[in-house]
Biopython code that builds the backbone (N, CA, C, O; Angstrom):
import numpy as np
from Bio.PDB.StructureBuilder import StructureBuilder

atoms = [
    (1, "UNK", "N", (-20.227, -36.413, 5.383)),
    (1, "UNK", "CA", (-20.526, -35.050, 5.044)),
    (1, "UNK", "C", (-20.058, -34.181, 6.213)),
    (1, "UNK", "O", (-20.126, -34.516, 7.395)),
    (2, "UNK", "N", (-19.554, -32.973, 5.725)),
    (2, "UNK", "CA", (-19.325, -32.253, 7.067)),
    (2, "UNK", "C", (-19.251, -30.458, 6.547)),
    (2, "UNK", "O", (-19.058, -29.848, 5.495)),
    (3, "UNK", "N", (-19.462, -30.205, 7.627)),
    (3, "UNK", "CA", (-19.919, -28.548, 7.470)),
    (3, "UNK", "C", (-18.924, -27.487, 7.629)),
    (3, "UNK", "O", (-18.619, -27.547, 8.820)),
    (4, "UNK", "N", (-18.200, -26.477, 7.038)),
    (4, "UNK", "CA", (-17.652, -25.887, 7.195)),
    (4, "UNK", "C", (-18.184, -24.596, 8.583)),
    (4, "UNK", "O", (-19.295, -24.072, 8.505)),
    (5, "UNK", "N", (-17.167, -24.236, 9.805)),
    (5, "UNK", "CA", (-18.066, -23.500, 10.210)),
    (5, "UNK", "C", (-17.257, -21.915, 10.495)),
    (5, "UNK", "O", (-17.710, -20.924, 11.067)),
    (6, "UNK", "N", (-16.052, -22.109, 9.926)),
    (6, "UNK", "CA", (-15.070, -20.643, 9.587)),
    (6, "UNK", "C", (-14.639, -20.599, 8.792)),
    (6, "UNK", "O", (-14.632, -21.583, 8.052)),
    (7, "UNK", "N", (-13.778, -19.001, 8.321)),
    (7, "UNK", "CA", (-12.686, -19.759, 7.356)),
    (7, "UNK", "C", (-11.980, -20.455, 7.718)),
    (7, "UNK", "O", (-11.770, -20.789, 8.884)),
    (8, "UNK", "N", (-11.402, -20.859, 6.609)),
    (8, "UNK", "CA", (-10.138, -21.710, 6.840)),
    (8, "UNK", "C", (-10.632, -23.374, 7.399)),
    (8, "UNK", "O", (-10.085, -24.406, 7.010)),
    (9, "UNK", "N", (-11.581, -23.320, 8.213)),
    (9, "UNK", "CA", (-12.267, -24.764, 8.340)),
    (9, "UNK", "C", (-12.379, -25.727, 7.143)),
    (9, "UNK", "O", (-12.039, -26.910, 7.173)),
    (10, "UNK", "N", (-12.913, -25.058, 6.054)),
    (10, "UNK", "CA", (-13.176, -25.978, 4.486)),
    (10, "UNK", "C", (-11.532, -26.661, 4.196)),
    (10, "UNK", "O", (-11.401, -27.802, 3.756)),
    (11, "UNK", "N", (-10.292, -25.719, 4.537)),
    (11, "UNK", "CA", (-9.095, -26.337, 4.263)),
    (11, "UNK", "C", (-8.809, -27.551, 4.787)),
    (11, "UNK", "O", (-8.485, -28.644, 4.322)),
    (12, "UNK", "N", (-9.126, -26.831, 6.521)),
    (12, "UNK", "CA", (-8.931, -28.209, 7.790)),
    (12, "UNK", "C", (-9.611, -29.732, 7.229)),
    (12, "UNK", "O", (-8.997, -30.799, 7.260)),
    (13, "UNK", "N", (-10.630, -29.598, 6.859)),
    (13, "UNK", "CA", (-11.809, -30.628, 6.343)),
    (13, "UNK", "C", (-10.939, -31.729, 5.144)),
    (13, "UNK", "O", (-10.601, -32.911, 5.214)),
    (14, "UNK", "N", (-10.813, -30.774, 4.173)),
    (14, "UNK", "CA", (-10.009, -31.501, 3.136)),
    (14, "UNK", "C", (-8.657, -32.479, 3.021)),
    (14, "UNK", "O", (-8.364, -33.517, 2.429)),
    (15, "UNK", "N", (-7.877, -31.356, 4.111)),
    (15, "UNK", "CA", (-6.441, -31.917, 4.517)),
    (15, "UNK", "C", (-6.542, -33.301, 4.916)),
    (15, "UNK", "O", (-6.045, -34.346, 4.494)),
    (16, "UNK", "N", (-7.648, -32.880, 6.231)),
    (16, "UNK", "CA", (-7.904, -33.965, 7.089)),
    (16, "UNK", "C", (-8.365, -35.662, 6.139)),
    (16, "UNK", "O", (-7.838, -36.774, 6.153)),
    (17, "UNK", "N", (-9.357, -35.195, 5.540)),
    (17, "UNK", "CA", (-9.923, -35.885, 4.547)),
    (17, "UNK", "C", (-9.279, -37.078, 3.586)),
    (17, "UNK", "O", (-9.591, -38.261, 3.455)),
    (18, "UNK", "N", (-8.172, -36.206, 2.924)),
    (18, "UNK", "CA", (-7.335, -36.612, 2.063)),
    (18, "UNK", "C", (-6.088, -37.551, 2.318)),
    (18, "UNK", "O", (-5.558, -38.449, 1.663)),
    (19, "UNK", "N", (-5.815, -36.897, 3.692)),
    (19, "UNK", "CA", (-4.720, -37.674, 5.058)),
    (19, "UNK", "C", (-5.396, -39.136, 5.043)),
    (19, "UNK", "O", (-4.913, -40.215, 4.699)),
    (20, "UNK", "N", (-6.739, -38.794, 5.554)),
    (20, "UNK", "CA", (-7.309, -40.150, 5.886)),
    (20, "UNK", "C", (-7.388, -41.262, 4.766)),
    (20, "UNK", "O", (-7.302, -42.458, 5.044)),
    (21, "UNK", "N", (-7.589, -40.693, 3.238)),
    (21, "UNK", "CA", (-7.334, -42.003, 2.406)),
    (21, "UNK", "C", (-8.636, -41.808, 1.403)),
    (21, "UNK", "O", (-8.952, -42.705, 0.622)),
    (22, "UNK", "N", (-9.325, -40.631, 1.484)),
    (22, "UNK", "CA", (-9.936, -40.525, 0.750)),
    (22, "UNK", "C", (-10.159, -39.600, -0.740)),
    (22, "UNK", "O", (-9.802, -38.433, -0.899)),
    (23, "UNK", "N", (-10.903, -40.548, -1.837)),
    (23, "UNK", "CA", (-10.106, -40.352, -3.085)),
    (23, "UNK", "C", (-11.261, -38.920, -3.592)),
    (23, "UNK", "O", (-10.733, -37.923, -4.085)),
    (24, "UNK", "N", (-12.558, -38.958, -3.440)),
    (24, "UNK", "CA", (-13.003, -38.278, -3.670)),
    (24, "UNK", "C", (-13.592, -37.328, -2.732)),
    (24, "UNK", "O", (-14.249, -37.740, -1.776)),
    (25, "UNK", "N", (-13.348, -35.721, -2.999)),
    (25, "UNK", "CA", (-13.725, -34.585, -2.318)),
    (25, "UNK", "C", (-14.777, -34.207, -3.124)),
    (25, "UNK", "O", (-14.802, -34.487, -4.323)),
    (26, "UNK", "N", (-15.833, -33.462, -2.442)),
    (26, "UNK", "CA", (-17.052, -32.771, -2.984)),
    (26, "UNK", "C", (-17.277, -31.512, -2.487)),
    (26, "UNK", "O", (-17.085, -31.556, -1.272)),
    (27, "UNK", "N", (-17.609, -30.354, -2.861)),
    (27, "UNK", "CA", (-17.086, -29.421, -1.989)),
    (27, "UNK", "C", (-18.253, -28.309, -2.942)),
    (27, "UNK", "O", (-18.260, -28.046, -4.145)),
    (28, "UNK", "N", (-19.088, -27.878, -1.919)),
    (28, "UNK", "CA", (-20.535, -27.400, -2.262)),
    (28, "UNK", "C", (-20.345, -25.952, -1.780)),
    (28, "UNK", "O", (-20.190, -26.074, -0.564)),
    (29, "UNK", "N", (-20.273, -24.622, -2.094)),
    (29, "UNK", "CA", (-19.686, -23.570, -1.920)),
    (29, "UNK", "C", (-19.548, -22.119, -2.830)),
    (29, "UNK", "O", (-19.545, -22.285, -4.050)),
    (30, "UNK", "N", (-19.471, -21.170, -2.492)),
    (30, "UNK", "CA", (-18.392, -20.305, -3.663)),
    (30, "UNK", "C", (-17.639, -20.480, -3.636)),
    (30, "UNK", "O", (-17.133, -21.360, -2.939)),
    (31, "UNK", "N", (-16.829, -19.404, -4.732)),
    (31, "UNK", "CA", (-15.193, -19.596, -5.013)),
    (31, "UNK", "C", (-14.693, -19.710, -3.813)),
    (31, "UNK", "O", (-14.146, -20.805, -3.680)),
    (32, "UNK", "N", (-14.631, -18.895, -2.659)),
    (32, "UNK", "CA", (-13.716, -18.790, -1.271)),
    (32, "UNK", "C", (-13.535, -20.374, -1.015)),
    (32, "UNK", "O", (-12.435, -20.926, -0.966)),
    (33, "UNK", "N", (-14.870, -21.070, -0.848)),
    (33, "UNK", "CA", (-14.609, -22.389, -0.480)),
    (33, "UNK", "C", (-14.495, -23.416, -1.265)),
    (33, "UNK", "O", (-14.509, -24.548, -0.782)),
    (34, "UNK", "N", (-14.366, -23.211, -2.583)),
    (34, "UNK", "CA", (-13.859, -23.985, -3.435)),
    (34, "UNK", "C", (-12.061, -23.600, -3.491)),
    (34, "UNK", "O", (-11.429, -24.656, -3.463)),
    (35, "UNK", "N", (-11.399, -22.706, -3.541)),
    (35, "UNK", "CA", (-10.408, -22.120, -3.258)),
    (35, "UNK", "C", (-9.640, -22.805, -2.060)),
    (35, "UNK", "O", (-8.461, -23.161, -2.052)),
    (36, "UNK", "N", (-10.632, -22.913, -0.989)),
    (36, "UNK", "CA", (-9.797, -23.088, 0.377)),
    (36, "UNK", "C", (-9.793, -24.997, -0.198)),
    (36, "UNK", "O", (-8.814, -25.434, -0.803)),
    (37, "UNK", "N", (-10.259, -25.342, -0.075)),
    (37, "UNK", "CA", (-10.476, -26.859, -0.430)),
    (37, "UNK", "C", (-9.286, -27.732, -1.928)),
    (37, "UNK", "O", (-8.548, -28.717, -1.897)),
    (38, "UNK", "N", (-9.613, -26.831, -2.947)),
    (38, "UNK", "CA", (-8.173, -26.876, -4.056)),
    (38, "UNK", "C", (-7.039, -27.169, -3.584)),
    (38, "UNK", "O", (-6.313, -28.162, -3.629)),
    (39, "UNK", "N", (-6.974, -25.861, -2.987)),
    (39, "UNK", "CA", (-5.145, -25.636, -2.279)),
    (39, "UNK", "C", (-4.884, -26.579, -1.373)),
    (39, "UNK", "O", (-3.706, -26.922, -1.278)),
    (40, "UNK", "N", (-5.924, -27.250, -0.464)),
    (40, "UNK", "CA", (-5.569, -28.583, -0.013)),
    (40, "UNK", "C", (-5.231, -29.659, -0.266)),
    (40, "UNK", "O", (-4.995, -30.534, 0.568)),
    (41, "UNK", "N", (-5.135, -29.791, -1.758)),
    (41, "UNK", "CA", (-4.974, -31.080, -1.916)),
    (41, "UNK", "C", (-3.375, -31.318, -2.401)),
    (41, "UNK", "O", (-2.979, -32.352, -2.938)),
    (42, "UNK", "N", (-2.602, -30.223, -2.118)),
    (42, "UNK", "CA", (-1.366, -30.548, -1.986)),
    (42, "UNK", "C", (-0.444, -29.943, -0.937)),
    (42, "UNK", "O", (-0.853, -28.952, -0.333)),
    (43, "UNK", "N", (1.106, -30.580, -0.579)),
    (43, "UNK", "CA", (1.559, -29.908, 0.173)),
    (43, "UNK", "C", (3.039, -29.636, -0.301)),
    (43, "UNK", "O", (3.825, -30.500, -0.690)),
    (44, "UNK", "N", (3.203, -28.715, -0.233)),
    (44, "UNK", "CA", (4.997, -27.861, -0.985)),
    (44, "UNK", "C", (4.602, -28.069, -2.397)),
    (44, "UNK", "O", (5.589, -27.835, -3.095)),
    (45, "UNK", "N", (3.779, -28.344, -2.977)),
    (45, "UNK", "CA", (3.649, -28.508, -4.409)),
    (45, "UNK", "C", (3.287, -30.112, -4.634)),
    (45, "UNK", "O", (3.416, -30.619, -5.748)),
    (46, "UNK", "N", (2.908, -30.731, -3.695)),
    (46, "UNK", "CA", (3.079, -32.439, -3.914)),
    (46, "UNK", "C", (1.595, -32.647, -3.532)),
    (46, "UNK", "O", (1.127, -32.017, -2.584)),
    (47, "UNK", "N", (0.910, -33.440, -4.184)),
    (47, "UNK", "CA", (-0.594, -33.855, -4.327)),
    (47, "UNK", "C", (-0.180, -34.740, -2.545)),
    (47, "UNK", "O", (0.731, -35.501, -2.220)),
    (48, "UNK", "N", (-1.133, -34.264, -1.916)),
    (48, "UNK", "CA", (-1.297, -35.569, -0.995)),
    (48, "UNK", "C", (-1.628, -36.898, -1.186)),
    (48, "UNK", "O", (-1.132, -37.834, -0.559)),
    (49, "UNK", "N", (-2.878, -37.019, -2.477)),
    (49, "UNK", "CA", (-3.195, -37.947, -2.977)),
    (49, "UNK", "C", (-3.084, -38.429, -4.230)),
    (49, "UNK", "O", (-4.184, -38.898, -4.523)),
    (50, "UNK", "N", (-2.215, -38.574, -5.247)),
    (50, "UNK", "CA", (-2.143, -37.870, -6.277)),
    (50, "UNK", "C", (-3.259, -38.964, -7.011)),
    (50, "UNK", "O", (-2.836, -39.063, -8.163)),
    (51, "UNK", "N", (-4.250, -39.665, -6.908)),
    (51, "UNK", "CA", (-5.678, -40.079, -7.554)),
    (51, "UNK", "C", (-6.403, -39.097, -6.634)),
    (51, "UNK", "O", (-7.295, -39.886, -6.320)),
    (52, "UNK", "N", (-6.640, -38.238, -6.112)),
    (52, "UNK", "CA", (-7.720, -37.777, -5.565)),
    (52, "UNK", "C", (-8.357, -37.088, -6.228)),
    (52, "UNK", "O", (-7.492, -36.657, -6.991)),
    (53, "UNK", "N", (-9.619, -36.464, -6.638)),
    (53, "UNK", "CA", (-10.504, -35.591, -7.458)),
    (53, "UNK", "C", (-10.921, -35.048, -6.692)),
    (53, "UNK", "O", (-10.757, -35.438, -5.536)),
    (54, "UNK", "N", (-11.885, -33.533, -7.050)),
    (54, "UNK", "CA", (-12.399, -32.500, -6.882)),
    (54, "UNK", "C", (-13.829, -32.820, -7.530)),
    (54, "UNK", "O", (-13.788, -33.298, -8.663)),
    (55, "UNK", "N", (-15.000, -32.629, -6.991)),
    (55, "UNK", "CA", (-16.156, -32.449, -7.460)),
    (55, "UNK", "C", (-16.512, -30.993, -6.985)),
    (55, "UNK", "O", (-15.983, -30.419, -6.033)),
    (56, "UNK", "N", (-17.583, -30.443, -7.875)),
    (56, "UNK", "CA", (-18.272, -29.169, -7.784)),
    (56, "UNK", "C", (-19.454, -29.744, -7.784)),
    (56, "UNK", "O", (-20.474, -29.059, -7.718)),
]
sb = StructureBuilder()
sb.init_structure("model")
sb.init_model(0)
sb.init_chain("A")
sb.init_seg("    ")
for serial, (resi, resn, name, xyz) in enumerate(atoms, 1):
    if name == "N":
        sb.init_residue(resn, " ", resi, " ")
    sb.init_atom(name, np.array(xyz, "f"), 0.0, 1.0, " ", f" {name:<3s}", serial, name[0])
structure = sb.get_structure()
C-alpha cells in the first residue's frame, strides 16, 4: 500500500508499480487520482503491462 503525497506522486506510484511486475493496481481517490494513475499504465500509447487491471 502506499500513499500519495503530491500531485503527480499517484502517477510516480503506478509507473513504478507496474515496472516492477505488478498485475493489479488499486487506486482509492477522486477523478484527479484516478486520472493520474490510468494514464500510467501506458507509455507512447503501449500498455506497460498489457494484463494489468485497474481497480476502483
Amino acid at each position: 500500500m502506499r500513499f500519495s503525497e503530491r500531485p503527480e506522486h499517484a502517477t510516480e506510484l503506478a509507473r513504478a508499480a507496474l515496472k516492477g511486475g505488478l498485475a493489479t493496481i488499486i487506486a482509492v481517490g477522486g477523478d484527479g487520482t484516478i486520472n493520474e494513475v490510468i494514464n500510467r499504465f501506458f507509455i507512447d500509447g503501449l500498455a506497460i503491462n498489457g494484463s494489468a487491471v485497474l481497480a476502483l
